[in-house]
C-alpha positions as CSV (number, residue, x, y, z in Angstrom):
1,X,0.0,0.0,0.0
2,X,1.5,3.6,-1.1
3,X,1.9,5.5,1.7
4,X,0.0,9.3,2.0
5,X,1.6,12.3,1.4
6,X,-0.2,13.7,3.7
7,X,-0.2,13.1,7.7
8,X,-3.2,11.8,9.8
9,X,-2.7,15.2,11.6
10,X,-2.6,17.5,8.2
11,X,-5.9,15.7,6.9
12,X,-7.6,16.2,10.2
13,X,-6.8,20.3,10.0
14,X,-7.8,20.3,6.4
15,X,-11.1,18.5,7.3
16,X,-11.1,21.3,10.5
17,X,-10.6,24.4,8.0
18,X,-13.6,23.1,5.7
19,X,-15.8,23.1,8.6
20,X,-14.8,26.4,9.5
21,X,-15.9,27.8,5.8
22,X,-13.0,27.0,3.5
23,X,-14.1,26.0,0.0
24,X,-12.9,22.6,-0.4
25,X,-11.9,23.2,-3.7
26,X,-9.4,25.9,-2.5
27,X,-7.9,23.5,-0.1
28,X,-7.4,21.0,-2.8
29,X,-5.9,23.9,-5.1
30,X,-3.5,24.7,-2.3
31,X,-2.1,22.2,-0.6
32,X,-2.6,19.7,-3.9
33,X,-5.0,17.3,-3.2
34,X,-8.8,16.3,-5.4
35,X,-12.2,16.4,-3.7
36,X,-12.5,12.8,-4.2
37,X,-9.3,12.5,-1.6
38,X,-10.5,15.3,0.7
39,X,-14.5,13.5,1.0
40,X,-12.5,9.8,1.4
41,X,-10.8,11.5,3.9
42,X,-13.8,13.1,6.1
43,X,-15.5,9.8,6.0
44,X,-12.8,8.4,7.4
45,X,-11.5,10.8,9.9
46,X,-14.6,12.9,10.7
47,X,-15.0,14.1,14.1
48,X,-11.5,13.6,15.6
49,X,-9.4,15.4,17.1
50,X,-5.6,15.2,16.3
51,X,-5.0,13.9,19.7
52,X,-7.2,11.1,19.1
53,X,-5.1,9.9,16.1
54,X,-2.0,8.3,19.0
55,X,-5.1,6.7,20.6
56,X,-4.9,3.3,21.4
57,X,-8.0,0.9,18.8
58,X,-7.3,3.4,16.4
């Protein structure tokens, strides 16, 4: 399996800084990922904090 570019941490404050407003398409455009990714992403990681990432089950 490839391994992300991005850390557990990153996608949790790009999922944090749609929910505060930001177009999801900007976030894509700027730190270079597709919606497809970004939507995988929030159904995966949705609702966590980045401390709950080191969490033991996760």
């Amino acid at each position: 399996m490839r391994k992300s570019r991005f850390t557990t941490e990153q996608i949790i404050g790009f999922i944090k800084q749609a929910e505060a407003g930001m177009a999801v398409s900007e976030l894509g455009r700027q730190h270079g990922f597709s919606q497809a990714s970004f939507y995988a992403w929030r159904a995966k990681y949705g609702g966590m904090e980045a401390e709950d990432v080191n969490r033991p089950g996760f």
